[in-house]
N, CA, C, O and CB atoms as a CASP TS submission, in Angstrom:
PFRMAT TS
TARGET T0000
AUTHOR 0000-0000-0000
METHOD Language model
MODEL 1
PARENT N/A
ATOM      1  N   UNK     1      16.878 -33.214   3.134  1.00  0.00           N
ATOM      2  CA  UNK     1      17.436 -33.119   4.462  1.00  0.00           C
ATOM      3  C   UNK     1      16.719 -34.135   5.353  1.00  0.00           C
ATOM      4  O   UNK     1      15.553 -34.390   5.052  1.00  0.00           O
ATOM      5  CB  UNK     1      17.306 -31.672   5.025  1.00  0.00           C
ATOM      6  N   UNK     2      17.270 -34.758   6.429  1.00  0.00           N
ATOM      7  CA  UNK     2      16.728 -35.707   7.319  1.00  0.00           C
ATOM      8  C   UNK     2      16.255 -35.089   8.382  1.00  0.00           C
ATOM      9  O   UNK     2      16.720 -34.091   8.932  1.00  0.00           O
ATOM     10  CB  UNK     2      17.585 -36.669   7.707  1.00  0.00           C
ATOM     11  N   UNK     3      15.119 -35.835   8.720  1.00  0.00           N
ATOM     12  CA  UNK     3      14.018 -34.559   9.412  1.00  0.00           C
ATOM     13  C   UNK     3      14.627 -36.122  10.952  1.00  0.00           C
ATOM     14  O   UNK     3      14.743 -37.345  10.882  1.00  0.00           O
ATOM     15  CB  UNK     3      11.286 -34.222   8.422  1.00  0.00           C
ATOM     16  N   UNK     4      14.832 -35.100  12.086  1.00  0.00           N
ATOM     17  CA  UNK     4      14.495 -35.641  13.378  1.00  0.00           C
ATOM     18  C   UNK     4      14.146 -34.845  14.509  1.00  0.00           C
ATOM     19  O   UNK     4      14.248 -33.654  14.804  1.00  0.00           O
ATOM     20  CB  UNK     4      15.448 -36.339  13.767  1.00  0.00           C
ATOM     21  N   UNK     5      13.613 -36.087  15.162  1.00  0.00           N
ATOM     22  CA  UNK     5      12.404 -35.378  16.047  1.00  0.00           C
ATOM     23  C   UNK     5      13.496 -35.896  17.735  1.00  0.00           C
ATOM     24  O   UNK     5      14.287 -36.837  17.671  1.00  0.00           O
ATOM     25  CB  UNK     5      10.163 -36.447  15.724  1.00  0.00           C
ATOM     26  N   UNK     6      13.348 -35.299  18.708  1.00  0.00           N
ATOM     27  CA  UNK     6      13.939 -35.975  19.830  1.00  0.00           C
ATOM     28  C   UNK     6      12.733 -35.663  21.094  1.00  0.00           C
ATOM     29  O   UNK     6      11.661 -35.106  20.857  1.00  0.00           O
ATOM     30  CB  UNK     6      15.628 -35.305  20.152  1.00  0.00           C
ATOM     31  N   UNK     7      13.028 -35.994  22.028  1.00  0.00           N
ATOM     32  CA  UNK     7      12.110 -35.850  23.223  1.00  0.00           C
ATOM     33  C   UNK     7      12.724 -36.501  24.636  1.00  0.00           C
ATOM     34  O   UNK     7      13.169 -37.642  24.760  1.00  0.00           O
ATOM     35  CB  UNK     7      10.685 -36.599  22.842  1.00  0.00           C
ATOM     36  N   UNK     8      12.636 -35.552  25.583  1.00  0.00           N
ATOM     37  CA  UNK     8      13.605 -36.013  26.888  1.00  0.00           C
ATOM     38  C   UNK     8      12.809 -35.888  28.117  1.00  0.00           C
ATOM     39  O   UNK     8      12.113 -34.938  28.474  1.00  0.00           O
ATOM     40  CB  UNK     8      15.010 -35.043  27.108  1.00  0.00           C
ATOM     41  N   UNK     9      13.071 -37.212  28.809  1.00  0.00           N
ATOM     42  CA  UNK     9      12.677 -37.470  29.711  1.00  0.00           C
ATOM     43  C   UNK     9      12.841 -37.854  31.182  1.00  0.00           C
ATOM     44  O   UNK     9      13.192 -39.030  31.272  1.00  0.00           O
ATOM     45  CB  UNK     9      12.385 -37.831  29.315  1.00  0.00           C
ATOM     46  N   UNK    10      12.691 -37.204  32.444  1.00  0.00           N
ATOM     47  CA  UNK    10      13.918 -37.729  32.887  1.00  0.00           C
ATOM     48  C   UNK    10      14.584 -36.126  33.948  1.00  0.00           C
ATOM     49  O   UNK    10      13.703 -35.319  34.247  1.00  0.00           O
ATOM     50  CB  UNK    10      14.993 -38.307  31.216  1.00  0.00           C
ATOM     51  N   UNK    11      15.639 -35.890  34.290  1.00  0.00           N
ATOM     52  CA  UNK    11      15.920 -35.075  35.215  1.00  0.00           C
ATOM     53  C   UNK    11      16.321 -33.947  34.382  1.00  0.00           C
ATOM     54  O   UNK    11      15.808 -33.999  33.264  1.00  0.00           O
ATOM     55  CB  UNK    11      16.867 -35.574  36.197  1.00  0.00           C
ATOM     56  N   UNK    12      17.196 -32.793  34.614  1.00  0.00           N
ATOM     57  CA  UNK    12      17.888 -31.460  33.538  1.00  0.00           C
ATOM     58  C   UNK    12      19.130 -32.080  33.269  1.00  0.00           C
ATOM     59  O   UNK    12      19.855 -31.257  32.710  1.00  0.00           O
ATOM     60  CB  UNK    12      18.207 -29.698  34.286  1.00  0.00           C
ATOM     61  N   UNK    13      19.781 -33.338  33.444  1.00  0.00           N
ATOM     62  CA  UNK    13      20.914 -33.513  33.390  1.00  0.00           C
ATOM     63  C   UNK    13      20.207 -34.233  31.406  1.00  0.00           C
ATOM     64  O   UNK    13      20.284 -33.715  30.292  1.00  0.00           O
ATOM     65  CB  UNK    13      21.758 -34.556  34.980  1.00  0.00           C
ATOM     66  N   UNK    14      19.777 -35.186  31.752  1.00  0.00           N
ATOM     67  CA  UNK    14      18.971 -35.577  30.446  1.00  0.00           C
ATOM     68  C   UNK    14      18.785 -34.360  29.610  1.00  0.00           C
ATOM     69  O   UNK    14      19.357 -34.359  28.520  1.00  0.00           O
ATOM     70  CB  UNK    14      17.496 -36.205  30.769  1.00  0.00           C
ATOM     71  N   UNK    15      17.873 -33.028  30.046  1.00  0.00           N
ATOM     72  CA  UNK    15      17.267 -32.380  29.576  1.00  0.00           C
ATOM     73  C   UNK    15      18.966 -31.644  28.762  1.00  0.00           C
ATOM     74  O   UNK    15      18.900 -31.600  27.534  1.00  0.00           O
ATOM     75  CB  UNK    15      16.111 -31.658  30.651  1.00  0.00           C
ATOM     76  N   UNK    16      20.010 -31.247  29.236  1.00  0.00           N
ATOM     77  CA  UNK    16      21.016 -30.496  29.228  1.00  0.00           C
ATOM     78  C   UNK    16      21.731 -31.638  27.796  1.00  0.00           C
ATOM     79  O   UNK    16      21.898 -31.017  26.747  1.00  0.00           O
ATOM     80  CB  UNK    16      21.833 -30.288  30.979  1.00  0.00           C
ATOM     81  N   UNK    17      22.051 -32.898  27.757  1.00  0.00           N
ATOM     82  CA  UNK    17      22.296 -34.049  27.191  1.00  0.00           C
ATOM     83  C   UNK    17      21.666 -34.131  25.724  1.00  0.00           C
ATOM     84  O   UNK    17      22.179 -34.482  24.662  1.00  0.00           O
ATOM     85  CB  UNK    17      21.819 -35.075  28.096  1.00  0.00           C
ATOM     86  N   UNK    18      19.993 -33.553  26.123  1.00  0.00           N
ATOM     87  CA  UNK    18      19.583 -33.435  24.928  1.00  0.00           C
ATOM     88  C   UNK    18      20.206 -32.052  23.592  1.00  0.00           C
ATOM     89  O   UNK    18      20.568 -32.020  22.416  1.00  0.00           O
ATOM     90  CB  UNK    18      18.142 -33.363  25.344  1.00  0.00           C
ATOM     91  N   UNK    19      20.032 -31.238  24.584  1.00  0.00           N
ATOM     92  CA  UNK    19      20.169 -29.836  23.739  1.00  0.00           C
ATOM     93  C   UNK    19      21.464 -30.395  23.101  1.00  0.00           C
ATOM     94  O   UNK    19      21.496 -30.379  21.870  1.00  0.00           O
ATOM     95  CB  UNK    19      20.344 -28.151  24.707  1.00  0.00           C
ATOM     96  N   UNK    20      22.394 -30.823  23.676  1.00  0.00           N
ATOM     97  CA  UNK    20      23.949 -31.099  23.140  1.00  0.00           C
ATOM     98  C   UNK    20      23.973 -31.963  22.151  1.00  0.00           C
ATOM     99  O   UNK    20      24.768 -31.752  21.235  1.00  0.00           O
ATOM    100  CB  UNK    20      24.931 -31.678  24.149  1.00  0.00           C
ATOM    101  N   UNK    21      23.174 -33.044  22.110  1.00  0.00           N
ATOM    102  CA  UNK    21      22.744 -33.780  20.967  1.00  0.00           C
ATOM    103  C   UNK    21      21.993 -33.162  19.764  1.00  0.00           C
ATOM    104  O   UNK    21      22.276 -33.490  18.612  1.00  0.00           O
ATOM    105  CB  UNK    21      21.979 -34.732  21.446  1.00  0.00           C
ATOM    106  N   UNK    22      21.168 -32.391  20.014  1.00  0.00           N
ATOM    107  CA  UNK    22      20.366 -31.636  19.025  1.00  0.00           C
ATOM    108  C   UNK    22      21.278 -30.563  18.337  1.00  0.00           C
ATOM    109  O   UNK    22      21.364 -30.368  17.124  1.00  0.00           O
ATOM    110  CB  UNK    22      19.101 -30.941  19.739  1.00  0.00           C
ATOM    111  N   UNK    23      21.963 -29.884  19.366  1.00  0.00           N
ATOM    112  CA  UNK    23      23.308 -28.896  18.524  1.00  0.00           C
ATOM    113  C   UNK    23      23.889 -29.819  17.591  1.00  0.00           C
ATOM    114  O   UNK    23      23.918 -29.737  16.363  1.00  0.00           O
ATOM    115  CB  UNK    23      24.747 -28.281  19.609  1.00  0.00           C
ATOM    116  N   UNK    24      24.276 -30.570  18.229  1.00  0.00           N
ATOM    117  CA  UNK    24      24.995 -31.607  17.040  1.00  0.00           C
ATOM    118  C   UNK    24      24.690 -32.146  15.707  1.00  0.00           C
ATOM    119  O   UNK    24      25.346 -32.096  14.667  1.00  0.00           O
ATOM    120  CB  UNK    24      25.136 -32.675  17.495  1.00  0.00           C
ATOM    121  N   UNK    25      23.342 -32.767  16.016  1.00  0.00           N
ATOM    122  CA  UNK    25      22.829 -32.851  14.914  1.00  0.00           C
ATOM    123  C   UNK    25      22.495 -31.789  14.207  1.00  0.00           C
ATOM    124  O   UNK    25      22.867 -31.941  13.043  1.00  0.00           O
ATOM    125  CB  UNK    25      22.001 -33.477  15.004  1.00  0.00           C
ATOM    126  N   UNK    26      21.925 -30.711  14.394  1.00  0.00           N
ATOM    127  CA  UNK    26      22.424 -29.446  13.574  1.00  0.00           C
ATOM    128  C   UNK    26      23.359 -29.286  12.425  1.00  0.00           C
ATOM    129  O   UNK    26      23.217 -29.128  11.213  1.00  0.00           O
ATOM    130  CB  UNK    26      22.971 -28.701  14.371  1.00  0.00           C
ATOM    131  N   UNK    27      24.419 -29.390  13.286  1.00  0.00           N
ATOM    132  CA  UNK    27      25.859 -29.145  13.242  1.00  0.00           C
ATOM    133  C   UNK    27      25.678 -30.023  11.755  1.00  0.00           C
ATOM    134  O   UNK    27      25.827 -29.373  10.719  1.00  0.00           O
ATOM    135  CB  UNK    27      27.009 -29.785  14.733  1.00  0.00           C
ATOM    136  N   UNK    28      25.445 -31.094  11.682  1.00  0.00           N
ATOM    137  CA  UNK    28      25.510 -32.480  10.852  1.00  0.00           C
ATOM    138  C   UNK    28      24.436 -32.157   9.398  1.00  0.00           C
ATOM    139  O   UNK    28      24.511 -32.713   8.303  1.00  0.00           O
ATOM    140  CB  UNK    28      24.797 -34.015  12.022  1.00  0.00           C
ATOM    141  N   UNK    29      23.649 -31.286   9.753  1.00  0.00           N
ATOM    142  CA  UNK    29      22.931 -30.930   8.202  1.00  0.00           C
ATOM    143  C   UNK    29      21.036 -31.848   8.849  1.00  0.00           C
ATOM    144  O   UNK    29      20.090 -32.214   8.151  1.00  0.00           O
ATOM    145  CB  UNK    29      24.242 -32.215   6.195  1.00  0.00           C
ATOM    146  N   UNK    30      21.122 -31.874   9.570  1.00  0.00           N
ATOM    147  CA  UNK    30      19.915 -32.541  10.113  1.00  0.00           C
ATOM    148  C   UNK    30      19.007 -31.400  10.617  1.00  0.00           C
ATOM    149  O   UNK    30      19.417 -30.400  11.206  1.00  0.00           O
ATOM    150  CB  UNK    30      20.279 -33.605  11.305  1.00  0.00           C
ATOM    151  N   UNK    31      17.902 -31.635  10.356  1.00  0.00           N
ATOM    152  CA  UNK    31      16.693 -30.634  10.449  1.00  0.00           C
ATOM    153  C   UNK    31      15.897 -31.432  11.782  1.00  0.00           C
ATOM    154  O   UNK    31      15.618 -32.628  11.705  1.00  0.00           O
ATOM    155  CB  UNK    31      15.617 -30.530   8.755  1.00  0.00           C
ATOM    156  N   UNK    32      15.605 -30.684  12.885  1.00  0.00           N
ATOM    157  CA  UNK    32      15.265 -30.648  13.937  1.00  0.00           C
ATOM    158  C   UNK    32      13.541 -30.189  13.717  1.00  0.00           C
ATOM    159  O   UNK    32      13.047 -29.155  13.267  1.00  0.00           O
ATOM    160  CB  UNK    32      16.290 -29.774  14.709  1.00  0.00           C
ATOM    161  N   UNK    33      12.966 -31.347  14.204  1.00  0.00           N
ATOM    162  CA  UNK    33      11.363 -31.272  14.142  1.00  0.00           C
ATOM    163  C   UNK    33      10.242 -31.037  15.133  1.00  0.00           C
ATOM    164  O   UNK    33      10.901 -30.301  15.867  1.00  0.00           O
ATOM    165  CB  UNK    33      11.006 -32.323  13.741  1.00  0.00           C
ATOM    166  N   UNK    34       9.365 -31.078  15.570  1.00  0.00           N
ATOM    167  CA  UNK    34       8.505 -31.174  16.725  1.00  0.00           C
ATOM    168  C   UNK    34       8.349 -32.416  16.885  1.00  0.00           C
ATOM    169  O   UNK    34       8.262 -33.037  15.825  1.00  0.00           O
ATOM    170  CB  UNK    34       7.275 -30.533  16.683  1.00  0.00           C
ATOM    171  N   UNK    35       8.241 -33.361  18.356  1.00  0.00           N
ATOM    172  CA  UNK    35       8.343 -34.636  18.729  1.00  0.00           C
ATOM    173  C   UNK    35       6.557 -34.907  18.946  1.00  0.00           C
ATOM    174  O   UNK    35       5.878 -34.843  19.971  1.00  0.00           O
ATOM    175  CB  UNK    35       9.469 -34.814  20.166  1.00  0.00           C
ATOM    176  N   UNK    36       6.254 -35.159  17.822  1.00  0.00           N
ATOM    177  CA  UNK    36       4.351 -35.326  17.998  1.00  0.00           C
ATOM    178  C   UNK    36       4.420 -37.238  18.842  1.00  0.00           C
ATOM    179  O   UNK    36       3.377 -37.814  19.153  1.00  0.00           O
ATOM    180  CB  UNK    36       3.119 -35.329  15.513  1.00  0.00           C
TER
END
């Protein structure tokens, strides 16, 4: 599985942008990591 990491920066509109991206990638078989 493909490991990714994300990190947002920036106002809640970004912050809101991210989560929707991260569902997605989900969605896609992608494993969601901690952003060290």
């Amino acid at each position: 599985m493909t490991r990714v990491a994300l990190t947002t920066l920036g106002c809640k509109v970004n912050q809101y942008e991210s989560a929707e991206i991260i569902e997605d990638l989900k969605k896609r078989g992608f494993d969601i990591v901690p952003f060290d």
